[in-house]
N, CA and C atoms of all chains as a GROMACS GRO file, in nm:
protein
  600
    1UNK      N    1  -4.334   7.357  19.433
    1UNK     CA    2  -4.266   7.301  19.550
    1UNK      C    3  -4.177   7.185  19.506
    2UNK      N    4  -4.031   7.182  19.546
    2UNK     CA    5  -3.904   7.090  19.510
    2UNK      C    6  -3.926   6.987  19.551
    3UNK      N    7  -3.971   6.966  19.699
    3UNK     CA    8  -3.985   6.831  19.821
    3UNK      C    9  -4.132   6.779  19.773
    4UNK      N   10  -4.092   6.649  19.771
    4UNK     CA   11  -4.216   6.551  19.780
    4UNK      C   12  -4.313   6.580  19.904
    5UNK      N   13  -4.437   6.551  19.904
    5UNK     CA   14  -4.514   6.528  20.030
    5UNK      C   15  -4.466   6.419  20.114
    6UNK      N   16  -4.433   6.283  20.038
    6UNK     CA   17  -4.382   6.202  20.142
    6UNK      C   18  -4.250   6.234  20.201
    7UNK      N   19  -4.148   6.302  20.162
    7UNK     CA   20  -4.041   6.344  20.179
    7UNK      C   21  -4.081   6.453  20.368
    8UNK      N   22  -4.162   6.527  20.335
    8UNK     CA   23  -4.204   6.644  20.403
    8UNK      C   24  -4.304   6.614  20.508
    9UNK      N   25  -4.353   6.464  20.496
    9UNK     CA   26  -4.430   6.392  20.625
    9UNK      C   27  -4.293   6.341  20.728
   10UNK      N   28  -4.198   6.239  20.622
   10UNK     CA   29  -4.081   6.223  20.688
   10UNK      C   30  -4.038   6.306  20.760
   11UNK      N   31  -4.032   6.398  20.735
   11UNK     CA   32  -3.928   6.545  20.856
   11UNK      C   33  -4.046   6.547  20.945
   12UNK      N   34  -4.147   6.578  20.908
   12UNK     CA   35  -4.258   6.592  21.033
   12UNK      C   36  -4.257   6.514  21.148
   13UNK      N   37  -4.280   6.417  21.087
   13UNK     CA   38  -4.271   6.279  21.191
   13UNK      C   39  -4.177   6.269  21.266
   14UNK      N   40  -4.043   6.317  21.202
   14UNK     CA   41  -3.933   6.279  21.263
   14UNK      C   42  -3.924   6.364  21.409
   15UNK      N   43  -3.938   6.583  21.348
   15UNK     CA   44  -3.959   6.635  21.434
   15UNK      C   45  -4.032   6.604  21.547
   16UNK      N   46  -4.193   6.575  21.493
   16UNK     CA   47  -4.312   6.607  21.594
   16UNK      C   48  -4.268   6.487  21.738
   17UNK      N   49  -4.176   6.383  21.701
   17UNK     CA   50  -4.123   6.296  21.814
   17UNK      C   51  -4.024   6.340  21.902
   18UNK      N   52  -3.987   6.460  21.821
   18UNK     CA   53  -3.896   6.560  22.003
   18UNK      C   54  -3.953   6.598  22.110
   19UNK      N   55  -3.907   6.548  22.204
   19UNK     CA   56  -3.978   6.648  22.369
   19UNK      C   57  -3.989   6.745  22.322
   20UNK      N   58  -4.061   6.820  22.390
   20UNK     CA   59  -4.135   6.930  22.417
   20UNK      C   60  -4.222   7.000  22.306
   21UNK      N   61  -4.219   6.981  22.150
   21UNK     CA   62  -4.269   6.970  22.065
   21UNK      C   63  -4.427   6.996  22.113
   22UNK      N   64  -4.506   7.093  22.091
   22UNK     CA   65  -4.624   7.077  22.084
   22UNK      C   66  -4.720   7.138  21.977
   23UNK      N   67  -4.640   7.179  21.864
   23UNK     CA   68  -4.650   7.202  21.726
   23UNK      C   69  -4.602   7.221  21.593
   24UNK      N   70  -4.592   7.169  21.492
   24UNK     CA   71  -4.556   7.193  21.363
   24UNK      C   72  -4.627   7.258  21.284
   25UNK      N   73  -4.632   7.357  21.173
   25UNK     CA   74  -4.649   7.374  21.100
   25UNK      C   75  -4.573   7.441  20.978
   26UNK      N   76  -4.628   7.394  20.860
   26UNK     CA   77  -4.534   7.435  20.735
   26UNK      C   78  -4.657   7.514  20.672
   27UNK      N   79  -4.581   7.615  20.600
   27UNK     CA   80  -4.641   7.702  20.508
   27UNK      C   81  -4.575   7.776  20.387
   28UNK      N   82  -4.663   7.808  20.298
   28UNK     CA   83  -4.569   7.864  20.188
   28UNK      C   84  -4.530   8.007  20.231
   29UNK      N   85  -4.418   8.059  20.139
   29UNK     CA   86  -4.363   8.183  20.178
   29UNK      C   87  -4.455   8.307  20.150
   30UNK      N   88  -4.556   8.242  20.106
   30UNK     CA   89  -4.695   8.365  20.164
   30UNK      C   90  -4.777   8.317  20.213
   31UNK      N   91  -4.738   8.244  20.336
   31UNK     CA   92  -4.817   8.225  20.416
   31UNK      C   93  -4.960   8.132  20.422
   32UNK      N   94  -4.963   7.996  20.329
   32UNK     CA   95  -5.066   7.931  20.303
   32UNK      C   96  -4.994   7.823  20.367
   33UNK      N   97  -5.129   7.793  20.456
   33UNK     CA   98  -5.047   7.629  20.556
   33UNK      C   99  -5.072   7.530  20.474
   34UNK      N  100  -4.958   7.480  20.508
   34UNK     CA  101  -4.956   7.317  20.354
   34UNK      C  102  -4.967   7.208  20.499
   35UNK      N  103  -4.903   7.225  20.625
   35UNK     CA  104  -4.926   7.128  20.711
   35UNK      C  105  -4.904   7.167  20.839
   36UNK      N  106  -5.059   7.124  20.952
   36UNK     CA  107  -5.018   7.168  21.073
   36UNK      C  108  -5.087   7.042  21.173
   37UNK      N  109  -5.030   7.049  21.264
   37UNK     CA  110  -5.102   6.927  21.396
   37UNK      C  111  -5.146   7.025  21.478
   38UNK      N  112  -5.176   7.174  21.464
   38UNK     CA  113  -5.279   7.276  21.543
   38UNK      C  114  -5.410   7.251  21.507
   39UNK      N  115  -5.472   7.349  21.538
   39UNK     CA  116  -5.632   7.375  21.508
   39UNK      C  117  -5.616   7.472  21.408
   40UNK      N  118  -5.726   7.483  21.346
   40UNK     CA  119  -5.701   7.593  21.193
   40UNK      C  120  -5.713   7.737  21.243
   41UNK      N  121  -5.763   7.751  21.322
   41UNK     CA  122  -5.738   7.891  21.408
   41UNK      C  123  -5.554   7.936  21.451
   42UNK      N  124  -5.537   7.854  21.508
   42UNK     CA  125  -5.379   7.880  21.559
   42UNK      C  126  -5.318   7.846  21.399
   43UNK      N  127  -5.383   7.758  21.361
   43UNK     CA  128  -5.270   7.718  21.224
   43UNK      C  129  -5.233   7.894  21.156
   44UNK      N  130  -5.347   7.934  21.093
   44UNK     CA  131  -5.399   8.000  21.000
   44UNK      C  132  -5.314   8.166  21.108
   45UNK      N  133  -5.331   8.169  21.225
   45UNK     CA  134  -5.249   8.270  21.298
   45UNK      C  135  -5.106   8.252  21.262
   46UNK      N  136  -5.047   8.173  21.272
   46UNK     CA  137  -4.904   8.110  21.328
   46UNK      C  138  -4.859   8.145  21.186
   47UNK      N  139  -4.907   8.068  21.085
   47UNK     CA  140  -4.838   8.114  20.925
   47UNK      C  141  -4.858   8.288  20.895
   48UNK      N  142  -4.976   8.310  20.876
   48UNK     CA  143  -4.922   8.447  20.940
   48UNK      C  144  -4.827   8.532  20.974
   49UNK      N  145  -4.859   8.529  21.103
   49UNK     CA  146  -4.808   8.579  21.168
   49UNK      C  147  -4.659   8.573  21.134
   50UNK      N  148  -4.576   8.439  21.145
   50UNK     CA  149  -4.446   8.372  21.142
   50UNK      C  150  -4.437   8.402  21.014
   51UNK      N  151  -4.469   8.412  20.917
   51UNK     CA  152  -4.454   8.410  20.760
   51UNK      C  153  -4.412   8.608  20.739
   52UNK      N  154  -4.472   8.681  20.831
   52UNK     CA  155  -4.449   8.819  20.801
   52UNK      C  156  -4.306   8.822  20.872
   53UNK      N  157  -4.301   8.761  20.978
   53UNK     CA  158  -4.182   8.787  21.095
   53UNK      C  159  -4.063   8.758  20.971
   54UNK      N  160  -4.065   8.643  20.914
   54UNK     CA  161  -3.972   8.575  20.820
   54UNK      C  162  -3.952   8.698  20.715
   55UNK      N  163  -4.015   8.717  20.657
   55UNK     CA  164  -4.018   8.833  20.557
   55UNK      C  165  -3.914   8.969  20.581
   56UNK      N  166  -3.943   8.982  20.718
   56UNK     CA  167  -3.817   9.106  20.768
   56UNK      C  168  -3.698   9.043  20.810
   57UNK      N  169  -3.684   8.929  20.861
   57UNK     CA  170  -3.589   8.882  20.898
   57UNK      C  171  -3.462   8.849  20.780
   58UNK      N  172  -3.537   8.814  20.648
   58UNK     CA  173  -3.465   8.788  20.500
   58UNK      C  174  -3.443   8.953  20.513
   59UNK      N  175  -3.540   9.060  20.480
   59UNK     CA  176  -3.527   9.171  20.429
   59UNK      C  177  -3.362   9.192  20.522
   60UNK      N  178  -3.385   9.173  20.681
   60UNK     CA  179  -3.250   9.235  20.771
   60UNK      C  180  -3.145   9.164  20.718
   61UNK      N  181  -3.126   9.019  20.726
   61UNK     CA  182  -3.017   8.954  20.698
   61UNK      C  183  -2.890   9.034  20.610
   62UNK      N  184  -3.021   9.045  20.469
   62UNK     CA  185  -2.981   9.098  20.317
   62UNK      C  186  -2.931   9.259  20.371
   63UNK      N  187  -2.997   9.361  20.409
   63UNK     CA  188  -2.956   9.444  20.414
   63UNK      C  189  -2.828   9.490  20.553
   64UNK      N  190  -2.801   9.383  20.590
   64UNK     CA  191  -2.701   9.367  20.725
   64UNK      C  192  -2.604   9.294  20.626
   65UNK      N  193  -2.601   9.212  20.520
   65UNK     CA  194  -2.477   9.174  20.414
   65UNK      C  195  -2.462   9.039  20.512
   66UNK      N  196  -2.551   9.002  20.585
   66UNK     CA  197  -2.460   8.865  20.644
   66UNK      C  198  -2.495   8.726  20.568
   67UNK      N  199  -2.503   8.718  20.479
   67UNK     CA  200  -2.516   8.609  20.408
   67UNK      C  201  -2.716   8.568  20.389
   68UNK      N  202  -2.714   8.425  20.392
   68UNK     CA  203  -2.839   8.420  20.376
   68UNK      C  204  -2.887   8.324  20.532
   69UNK      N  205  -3.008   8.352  20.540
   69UNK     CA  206  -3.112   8.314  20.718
   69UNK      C  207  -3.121   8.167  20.654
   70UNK      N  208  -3.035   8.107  20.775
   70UNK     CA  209  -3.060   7.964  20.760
   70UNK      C  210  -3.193   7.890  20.875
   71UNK      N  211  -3.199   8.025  21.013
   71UNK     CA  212  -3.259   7.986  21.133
   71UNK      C  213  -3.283   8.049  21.167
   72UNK      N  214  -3.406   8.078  21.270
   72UNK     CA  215  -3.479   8.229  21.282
   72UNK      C  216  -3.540   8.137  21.484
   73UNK      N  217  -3.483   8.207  21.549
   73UNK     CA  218  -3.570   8.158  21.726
   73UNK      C  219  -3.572   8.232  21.774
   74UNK      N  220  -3.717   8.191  21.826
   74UNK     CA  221  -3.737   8.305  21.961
   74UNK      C  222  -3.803   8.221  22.069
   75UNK      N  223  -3.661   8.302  22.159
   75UNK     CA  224  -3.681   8.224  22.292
   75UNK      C  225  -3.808   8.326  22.391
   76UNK      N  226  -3.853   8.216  22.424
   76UNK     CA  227  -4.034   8.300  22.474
   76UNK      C  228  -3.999   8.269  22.630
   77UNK      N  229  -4.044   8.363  22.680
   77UNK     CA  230  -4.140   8.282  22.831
   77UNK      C  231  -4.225   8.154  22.820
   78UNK      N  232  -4.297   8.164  22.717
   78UNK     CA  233  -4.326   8.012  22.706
   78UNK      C  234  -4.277   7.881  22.644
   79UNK      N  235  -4.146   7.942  22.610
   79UNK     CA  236  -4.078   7.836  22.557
   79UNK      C  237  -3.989   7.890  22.419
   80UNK      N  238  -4.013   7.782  22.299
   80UNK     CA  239  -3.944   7.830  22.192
   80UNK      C  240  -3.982   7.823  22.100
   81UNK      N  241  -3.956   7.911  21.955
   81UNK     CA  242  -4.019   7.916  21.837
   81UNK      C  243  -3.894   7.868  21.755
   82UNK      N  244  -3.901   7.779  21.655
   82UNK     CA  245  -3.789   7.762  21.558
   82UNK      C  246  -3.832   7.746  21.461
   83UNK      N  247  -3.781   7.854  21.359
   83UNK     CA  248  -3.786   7.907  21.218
   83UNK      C  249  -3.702   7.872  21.127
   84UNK      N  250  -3.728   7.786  21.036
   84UNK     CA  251  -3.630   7.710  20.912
   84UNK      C  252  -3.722   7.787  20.787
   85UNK      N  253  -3.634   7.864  20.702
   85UNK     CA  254  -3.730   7.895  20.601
   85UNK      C  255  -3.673   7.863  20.522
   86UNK      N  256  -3.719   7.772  20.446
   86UNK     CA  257  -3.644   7.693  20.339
   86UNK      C  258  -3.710   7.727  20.212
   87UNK      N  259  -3.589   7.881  20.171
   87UNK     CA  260  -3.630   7.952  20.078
   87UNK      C  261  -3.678   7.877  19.912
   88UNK      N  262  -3.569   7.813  19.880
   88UNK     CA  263  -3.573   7.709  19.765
   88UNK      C  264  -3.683   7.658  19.739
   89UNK      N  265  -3.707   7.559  19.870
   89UNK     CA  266  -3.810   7.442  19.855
   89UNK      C  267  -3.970   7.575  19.832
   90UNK      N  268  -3.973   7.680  19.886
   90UNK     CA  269  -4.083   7.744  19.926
   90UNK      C  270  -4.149   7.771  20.017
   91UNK      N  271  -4.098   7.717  20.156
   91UNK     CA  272  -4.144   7.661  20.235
   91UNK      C  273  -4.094   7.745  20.345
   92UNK      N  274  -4.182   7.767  20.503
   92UNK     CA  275  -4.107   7.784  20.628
   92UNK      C  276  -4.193   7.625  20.702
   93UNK      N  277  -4.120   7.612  20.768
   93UNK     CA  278  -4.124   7.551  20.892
   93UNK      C  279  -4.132   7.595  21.027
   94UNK      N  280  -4.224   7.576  21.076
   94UNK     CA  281  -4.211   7.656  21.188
   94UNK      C  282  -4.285   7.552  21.326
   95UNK      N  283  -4.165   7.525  21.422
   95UNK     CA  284  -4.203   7.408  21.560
   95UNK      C  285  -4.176   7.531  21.669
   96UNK      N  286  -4.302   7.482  21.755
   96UNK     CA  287  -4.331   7.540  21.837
   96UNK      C  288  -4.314   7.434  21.983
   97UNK      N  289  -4.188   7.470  22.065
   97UNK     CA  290  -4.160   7.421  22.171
   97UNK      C  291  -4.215   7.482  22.307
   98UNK      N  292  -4.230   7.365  22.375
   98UNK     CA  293  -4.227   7.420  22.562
   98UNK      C  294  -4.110   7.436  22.629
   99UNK      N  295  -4.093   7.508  22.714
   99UNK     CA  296  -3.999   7.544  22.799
   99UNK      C  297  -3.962   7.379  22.844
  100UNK      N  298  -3.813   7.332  22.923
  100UNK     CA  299  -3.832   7.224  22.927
  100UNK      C  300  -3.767   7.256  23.076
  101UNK      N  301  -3.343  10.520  23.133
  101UNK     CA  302  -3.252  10.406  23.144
  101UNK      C  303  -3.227  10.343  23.257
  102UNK      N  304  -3.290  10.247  23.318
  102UNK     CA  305  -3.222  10.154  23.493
  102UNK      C  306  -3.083  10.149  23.468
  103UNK      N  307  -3.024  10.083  23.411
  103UNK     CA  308  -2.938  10.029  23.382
  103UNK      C  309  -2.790  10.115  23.399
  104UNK      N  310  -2.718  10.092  23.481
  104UNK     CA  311  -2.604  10.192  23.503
  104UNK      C  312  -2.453  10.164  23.408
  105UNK      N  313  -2.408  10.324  23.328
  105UNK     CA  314  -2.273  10.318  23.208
  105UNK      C  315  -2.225  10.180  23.273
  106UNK      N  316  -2.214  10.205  23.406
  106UNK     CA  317  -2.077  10.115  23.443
  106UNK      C  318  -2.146   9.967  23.468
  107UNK      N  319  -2.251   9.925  23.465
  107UNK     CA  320  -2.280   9.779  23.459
  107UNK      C  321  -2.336   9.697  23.310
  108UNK      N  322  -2.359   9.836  23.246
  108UNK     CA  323  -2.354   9.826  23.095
  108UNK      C  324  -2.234   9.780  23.090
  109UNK      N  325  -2.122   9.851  23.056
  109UNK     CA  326  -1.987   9.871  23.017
  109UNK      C  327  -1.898   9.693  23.040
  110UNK      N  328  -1.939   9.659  23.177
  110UNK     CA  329  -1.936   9.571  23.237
  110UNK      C  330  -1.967   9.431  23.196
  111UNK      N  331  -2.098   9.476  23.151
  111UNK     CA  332  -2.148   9.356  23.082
  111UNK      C  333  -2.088   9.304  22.913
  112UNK      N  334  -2.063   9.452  22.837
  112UNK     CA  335  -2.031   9.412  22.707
  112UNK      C  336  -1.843   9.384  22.754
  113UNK      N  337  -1.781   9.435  22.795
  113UNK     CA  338  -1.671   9.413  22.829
  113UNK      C  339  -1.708   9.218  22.822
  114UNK      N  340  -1.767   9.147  22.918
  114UNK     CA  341  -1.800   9.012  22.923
  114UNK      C  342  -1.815   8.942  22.798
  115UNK      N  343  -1.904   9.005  22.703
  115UNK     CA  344  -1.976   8.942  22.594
  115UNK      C  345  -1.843   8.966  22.478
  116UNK      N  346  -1.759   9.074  22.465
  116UNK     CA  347  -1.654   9.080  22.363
  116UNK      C  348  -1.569   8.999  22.400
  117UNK      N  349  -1.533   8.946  22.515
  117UNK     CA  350  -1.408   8.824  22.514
  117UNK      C  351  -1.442   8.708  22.483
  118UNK      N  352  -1.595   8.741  22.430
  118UNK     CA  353  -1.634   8.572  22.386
  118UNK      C  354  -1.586   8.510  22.263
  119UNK      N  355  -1.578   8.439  22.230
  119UNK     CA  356  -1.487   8.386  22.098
  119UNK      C  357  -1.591   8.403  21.994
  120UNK      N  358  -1.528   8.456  21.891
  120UNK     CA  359  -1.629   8.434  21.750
  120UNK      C  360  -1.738   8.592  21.791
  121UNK      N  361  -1.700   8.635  21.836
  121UNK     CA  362  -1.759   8.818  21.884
  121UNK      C  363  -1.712   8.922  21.780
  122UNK      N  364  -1.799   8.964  21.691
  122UNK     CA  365  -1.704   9.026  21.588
  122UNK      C  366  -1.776   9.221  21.638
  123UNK      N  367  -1.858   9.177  21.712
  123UNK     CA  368  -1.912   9.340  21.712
  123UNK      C  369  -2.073   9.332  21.815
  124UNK      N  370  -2.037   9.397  21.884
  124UNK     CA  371  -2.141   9.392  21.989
  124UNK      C  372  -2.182   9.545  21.993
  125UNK      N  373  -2.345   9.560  21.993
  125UNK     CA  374  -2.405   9.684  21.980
  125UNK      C  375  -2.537   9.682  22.046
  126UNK      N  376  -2.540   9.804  22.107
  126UNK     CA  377  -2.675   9.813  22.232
  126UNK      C  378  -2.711   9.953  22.196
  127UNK      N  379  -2.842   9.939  22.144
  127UNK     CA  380  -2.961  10.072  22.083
  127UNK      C  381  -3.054  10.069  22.194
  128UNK      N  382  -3.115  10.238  22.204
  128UNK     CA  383  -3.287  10.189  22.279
  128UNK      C  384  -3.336  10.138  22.154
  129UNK      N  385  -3.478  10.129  22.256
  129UNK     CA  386  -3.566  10.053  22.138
  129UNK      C  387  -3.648  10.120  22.039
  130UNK      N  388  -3.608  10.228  22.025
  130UNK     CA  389  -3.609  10.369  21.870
  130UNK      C  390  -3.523  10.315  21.808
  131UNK      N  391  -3.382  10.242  21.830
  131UNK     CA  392  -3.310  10.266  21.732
  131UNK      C  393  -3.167  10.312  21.750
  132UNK      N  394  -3.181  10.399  21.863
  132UNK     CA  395  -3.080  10.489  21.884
  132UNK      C  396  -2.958  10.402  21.941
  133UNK      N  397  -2.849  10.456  21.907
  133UNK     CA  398  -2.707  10.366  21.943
  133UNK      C  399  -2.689  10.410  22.042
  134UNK      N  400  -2.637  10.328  22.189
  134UNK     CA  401  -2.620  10.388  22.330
  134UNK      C  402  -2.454  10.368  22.261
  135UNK      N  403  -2.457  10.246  22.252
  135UNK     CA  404  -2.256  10.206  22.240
  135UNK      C  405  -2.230  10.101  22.132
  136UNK      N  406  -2.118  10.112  22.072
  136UNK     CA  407  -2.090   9.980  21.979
  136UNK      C  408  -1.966   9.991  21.974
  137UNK      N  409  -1.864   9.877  21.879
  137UNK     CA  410  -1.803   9.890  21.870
  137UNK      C  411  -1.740   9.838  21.724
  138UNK      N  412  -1.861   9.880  21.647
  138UNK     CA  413  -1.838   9.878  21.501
  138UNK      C  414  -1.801  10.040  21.462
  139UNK      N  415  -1.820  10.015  21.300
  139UNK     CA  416  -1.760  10.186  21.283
  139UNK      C  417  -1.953  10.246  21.253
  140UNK      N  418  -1.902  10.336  21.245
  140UNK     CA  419  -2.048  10.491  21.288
  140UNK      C  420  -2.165  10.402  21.141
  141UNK      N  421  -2.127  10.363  21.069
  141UNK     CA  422  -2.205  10.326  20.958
  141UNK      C  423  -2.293  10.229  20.959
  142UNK      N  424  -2.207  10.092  20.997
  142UNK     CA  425  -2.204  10.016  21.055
  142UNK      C  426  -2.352   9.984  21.168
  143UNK      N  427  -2.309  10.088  21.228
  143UNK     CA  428  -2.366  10.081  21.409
  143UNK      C  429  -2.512  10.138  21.375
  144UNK      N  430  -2.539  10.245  21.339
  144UNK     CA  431  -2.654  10.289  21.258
  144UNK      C  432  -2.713  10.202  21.172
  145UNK      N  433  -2.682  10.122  21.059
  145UNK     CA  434  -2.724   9.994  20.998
  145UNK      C  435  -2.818   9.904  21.084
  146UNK      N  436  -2.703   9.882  21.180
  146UNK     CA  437  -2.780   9.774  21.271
  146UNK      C  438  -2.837   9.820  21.351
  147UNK      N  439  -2.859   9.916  21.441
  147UNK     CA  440  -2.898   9.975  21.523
  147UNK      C  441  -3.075   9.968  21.445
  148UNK      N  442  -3.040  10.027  21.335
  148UNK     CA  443  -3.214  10.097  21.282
  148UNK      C  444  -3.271   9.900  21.233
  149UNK      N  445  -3.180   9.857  21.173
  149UNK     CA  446  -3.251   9.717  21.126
  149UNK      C  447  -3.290   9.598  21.222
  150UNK      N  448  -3.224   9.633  21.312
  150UNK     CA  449  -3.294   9.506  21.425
  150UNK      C  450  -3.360   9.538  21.490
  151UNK      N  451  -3.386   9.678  21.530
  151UNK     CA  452  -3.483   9.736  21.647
  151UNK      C  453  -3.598   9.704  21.541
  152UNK      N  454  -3.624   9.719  21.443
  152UNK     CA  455  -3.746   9.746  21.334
  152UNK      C  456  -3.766   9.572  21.338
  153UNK      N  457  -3.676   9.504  21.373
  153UNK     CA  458  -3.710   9.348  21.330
  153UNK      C  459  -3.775   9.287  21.489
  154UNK      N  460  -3.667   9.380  21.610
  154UNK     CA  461  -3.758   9.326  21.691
  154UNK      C  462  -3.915   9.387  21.718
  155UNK      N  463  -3.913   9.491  21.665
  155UNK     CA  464  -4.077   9.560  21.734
  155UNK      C  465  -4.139   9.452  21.666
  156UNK      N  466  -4.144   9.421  21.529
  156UNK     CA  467  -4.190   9.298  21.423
  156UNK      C  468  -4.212   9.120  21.570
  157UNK      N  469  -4.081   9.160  21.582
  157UNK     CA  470  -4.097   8.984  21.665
  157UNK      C  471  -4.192   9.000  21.807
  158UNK      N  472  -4.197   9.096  21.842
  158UNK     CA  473  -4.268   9.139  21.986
  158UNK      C  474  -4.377   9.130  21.983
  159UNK      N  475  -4.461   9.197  21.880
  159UNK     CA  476  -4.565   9.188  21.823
  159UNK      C  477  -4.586   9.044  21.788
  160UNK      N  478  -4.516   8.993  21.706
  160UNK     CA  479  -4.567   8.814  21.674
  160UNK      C  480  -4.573   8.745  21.798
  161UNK      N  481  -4.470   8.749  21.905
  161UNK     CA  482  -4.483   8.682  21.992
  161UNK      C  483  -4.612   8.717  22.102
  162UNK      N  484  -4.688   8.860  22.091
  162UNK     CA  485  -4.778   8.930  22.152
  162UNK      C  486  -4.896   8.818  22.103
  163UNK      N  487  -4.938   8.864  21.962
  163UNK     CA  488  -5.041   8.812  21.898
  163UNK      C  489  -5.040   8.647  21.945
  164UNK      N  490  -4.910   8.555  21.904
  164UNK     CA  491  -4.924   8.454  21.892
  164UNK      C  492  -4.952   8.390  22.037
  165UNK      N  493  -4.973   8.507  22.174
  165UNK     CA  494  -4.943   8.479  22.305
  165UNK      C  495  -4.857   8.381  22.381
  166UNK      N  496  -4.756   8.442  22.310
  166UNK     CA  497  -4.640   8.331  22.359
  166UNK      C  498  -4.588   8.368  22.470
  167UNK      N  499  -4.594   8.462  22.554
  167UNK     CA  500  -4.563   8.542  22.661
  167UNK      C  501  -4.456   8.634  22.665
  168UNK      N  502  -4.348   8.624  22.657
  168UNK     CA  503  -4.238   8.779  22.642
  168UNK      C  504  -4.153   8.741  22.576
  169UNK      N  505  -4.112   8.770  22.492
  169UNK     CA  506  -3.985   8.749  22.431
  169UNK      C  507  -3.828   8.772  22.508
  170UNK      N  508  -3.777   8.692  22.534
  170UNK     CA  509  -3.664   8.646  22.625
  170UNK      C  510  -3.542   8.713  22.477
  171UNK      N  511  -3.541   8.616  22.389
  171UNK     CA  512  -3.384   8.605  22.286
  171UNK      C  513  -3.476   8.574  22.191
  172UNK      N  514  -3.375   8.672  22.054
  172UNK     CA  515  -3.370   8.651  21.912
  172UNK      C  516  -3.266   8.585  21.865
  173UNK      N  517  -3.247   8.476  21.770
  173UNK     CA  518  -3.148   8.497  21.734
  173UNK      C  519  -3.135   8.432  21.531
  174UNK      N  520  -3.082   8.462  21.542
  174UNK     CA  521  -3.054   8.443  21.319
  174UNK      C  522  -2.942   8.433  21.319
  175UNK      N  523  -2.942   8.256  21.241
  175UNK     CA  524  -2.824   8.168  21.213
  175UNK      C  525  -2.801   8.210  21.078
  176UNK      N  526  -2.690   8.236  21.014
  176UNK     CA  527  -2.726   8.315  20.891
  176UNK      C  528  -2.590   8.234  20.804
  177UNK      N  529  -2.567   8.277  20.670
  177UNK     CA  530  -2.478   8.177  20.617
  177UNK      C  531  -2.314   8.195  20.668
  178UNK      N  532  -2.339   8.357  20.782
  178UNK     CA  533  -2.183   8.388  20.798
  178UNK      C  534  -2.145   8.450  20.963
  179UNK      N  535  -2.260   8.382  21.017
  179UNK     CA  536  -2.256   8.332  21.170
  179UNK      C  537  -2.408   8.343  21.240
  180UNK      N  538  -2.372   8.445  21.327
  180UNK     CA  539  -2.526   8.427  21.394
  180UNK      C  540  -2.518   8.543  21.477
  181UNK      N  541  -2.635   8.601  21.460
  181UNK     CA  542  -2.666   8.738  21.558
  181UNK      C  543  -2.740   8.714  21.624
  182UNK      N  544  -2.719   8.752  21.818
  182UNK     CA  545  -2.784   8.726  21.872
  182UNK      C  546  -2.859   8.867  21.952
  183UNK      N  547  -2.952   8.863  21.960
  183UNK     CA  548  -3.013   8.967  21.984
  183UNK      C  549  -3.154   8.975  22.134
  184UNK      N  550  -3.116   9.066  22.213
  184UNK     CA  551  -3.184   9.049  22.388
  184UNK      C  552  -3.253   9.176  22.385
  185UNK      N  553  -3.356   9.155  22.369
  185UNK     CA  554  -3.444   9.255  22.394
  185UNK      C  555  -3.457   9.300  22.536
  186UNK      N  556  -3.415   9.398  22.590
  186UNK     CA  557  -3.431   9.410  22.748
  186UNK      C  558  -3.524   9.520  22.771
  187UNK      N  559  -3.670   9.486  22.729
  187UNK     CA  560  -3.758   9.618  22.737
  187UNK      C  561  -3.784   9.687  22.815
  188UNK      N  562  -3.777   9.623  22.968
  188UNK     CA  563  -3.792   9.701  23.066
  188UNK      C  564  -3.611   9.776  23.111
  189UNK      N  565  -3.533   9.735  23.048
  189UNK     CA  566  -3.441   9.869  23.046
  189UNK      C  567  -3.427   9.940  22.943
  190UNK      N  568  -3.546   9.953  22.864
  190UNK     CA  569  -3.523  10.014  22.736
  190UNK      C  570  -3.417   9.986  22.598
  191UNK      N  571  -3.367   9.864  22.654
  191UNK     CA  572  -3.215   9.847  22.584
  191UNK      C  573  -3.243   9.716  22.448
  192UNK      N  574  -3.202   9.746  22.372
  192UNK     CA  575  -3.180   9.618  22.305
  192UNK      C  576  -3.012   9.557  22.286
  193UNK      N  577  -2.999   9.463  22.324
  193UNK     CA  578  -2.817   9.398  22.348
  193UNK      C  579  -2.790   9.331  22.148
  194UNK      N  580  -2.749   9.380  22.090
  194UNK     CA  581  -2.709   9.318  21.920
  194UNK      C  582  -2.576   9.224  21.973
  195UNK      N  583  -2.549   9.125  21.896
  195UNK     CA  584  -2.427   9.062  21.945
  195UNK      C  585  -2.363   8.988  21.816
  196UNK      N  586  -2.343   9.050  21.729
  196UNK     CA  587  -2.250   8.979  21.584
  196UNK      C  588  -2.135   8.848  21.586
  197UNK      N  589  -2.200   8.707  21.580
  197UNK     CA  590  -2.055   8.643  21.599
  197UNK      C  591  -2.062   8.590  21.425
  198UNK      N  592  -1.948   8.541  21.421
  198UNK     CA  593  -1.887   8.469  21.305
  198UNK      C  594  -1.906   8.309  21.366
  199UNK      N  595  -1.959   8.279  21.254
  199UNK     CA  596  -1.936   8.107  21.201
  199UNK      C  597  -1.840   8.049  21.294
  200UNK      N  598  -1.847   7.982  21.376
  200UNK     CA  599  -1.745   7.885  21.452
  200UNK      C  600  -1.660   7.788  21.361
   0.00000   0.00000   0.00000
């Protein structure tokens, strides 16, 4: 991993102080949570889960020729999912918003 | 299909005068191309790769009980595809723009 931990609390912090914000978590690109403010149940779902979604979404990008996935959302009924997979570092990010 | 040629037709007619619209394409949710207005290669490409990405996101958003999936969308290094799952008309809406 490229990013410092203190580097990667910084973004946290910064995020987790947006409205509607009612989760962060980071994980590696297979899916091992390095940091979440969930419960390890939802954590351990969410990387997962979000970590496979990411996986096709690179696979489509690449095979659609549109360059490389800088941002990955899904707008829910319950709000919003935002997907930063920050291939380099190793890392996705993934904040989980409320409808506002 | 609910959804009538002529309020289809109607609607993408709307979405192509949008600026930065490079190709707008509407599959069921097999895959199958109703209309586009890329070339036959093209339309098939995307047609088969995003339906396969949304059954993928439907499912995450199922599991993760986020409630329905409203909008996809992927910011990518050479614009952003936006993508409307309209399950109860069987339709999925693809929407190709370029980088602003």
């Amino acid at each position: 991993m490229v990013i410092s931990q203190e580097k990667l609390q910084g973004i946290l912090s910064k995020i987790k102080s947006q409205e509607g914000v009612r989760g962060v978590v980071v994980t590696t690109l297979e899916g091992l949570p390095l940091s979440s403010d969930l419960d390890p149940d939802t954590t351990e779902n969410v990387a997962a889960i979000i970590t496979s979604l990411v996986g096709k979404a690179l696979d489509a990008v690449r095979e659609l020729r549109e360059g490389s996935l800088s941002f990955l959302t899904l707008d829910t009924t319950k709000g919003q999912i935002n997907i930063a997979p920050e291939v380099n570092e190793g890392l996705i990010l993934v904040v989980l918003k409320n409808t506002e």
